[in-house]
N, C-alpha and C positions, 0 to 999 in steps of 0.2 A: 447548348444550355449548360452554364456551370453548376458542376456537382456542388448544393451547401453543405461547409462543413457543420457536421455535429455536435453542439456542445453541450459538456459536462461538469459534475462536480465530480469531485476526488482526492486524491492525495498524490503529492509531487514530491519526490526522496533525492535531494540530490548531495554528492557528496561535502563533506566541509573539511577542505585541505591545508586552509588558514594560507590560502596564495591570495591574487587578488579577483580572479572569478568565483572565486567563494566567498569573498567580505562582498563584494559591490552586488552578486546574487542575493545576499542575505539581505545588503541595505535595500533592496530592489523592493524584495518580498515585506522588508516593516511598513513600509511606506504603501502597497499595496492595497488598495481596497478589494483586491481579488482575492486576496490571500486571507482566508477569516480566521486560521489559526496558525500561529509556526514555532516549530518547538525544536531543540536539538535533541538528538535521537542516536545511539548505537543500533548498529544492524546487526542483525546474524543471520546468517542465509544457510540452511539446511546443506545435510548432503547432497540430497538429490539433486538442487541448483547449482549447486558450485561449480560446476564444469561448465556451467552455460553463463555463470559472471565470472569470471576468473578476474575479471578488473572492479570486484565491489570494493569498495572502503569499509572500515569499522564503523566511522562517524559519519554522519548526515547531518542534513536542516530540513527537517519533514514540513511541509504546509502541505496547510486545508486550504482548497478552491474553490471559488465559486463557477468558476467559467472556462475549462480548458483550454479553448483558444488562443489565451496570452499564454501560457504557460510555455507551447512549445516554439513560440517566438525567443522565450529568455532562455532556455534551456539552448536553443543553438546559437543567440549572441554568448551564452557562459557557459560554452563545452570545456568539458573538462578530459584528461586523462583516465578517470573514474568514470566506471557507469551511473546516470541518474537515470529514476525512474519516474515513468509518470503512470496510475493506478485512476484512470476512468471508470466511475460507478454511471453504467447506462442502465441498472435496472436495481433501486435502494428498495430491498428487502422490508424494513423496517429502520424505523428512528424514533428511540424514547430515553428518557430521563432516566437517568442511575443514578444510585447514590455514588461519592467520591468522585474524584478526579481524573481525566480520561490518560491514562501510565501504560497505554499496550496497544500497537495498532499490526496486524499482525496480518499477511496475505499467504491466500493457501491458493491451486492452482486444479483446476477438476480434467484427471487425465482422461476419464471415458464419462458418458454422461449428460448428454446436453438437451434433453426432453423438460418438456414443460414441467410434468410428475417429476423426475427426478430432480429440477433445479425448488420446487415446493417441498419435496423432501427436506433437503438443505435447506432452506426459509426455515419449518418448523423448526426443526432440530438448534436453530441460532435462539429462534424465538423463545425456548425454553432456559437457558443460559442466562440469567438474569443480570451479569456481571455487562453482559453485549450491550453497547447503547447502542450502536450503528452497525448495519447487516449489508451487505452491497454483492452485485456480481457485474463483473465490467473486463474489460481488456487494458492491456499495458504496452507501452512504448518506451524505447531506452536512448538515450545518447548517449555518445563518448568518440571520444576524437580517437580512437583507438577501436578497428573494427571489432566484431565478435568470432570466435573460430568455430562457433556451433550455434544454428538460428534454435531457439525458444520456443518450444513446439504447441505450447498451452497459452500463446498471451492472448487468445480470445476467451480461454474461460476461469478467469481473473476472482476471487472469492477473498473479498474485505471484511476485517470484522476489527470492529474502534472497541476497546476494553477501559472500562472504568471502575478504577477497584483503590481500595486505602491499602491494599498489600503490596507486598515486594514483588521484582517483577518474576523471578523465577517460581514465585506460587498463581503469578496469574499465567507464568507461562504454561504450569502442568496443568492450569483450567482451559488453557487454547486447545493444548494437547488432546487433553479428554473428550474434548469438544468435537475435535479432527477423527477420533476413534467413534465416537458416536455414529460421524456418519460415515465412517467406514465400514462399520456396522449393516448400514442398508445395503450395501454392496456397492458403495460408490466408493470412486479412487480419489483421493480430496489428499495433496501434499503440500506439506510449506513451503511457502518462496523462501520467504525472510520474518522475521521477527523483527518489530519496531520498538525499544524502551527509552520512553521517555525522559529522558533526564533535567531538561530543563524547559522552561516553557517562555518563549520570547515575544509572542503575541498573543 
């Protein structure tokens, strides 16, 4: 019997090098009706990740999906030298209307943790946050034509959070921040991947 694959909504990061797997990627994703939003995006990837991307980029081309499945078809026809990501939500927390414009999509990783109680812990905690339009917890998958020297010990427990705010991004990022200490707080271990800022929004 073949295994069905799973699908998902999510977000897909993949680097923007301005070669030509990054223009004919991009033209790929406008033209897209899978792709419901795509915006170019600076990355910053914490300490604690850095050892385990050592091949990120600065800049990216973030898109929203509707349906995993094509995603990781185009992602290995446009491997790149750069790691792309792709950020599967298999269980959405929540989704609601903010005011302002969505300028911060921001992935934390939960090192111990994985009980029902403690993943509703994290739910509340986002829930409160009123800047969060969207709340996710999912796993993650990378390409790059260049292997990794250290496998990724958390990409099954994957914590999405979309920020919609009229502020700049370094005061929405001390709101992500606070956010991270909050549920640190319960005794959960919640670190950032990356940090997503929006800079320009192309669909």
């Amino acid at each position: 019997m073949l295994k069905q694959e799973l699908s998902y909504f999510g977000y897909v990061c993949a680097p923007y090098l301005h070669n030509h797997e990054s223009v004919q990627l991009k033209d790929s994703w406008m033209a897209s009706e899978n792709i419901e939003s795509l915006y170019f995006v600076t990355g910053t990837f914490s300490n604690e990740s850095k050892s385990y991307f050592s091949d990120s980029s600065n800049h990216y081309i973030l898109g929203k999906f509707k349906d995993s499945k094509y995603i990781n078809d185009e992602l290995t026809k446009y491997n790149q030298k750069k790691i792309s990501f792709v950020f599967n939500v298999g269980d959405e927390l929540f989704q609601r209307e903010v005011h302002g414009e969505t300028n911060f999509i921001t992935v934390y990783y939960l090192e111990y943790g994985e009980s029902q109680e403690d993943l509703q812990q994290v739910a509340d905690i986002l829930l409160k946050r009123e800047k969060i339009a969207i709340g996710g917890l999912g796993n993650m998958t990378t390409f790059c034509t260049v292997p990794s020297k250290f496998t990724f010990p958390y990409s099954e427990n994957i914590v999405i959070i979309e920020v919609a705010s009229e502020k700049g991004h370094q005061s929405v990022k001390k709101y992500c921040d606070q956010t991270k200490r909050d549920v640190n707080r319960k005794g959960l271990t919640m670190t950032n991947l990356v940090s997503l800022s929006i800079l320009e929004k192309l669909k």
